[in-house]
C-alpha positions in Angstrom: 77.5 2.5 -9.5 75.0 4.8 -7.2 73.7 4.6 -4.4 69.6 3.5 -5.8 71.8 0.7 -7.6 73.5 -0.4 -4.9 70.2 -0.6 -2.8 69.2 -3.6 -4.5 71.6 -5.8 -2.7 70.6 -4.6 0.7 71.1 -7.9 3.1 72.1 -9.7 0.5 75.4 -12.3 0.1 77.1 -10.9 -2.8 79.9 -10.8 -4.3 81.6 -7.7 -4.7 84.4 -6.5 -7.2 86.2 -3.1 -7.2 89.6 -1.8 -8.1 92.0 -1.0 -5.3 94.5 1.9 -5.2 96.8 0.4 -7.6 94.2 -0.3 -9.4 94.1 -3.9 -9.3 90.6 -5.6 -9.5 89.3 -7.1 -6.0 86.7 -10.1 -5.1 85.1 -10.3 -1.9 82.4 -12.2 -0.6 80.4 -9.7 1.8 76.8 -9.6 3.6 75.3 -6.1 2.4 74.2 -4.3 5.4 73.8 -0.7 4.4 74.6 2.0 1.3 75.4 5.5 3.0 77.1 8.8 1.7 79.7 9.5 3.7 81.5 13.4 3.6 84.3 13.6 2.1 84.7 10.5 0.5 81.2 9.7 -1.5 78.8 7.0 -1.2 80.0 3.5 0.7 78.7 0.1 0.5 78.6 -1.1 4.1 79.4 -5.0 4.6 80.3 -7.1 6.9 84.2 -7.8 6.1 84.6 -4.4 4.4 83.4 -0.9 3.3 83.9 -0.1 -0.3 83.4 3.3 -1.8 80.8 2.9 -4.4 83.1 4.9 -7.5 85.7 1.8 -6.9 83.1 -1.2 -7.3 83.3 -3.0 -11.2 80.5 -5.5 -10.5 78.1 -6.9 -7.7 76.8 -10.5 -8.3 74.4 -12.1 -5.8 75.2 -15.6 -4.1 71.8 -16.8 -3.0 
């Protein structure tokens, strides 16, 4: 996913799926509150509960 994707779901409830370090898929529930590249480590999706880099995430699905 990028970072214009991403922007759609900008203070949004969403569910977000990504694969952790083993590889094993993820779902949490999060409140979007910012996209942002970070250096170093590549584009983040900013929530409440978590940051998630944007390379890991599988699917974003909207709970409102």
């Amino acid at each position: 996913m990028q970072i214009p994707e991403a922007k759609q779901y900008l203070g949004r409830h969403c569910a977000v799926t990504f694969r952790d370090r083993r590889g094993d898929e993820i779902t949490k529930n999060l409140h979007v509150h910012d996209v942002q590249f970070v250096p170093l480590y590549g584009a983040y999706l900013i929530g409440d509960i978590e940051d998630v880099c944007l390379d890991r995430v599988t699917s974003i699905n909207t709970l409102e």
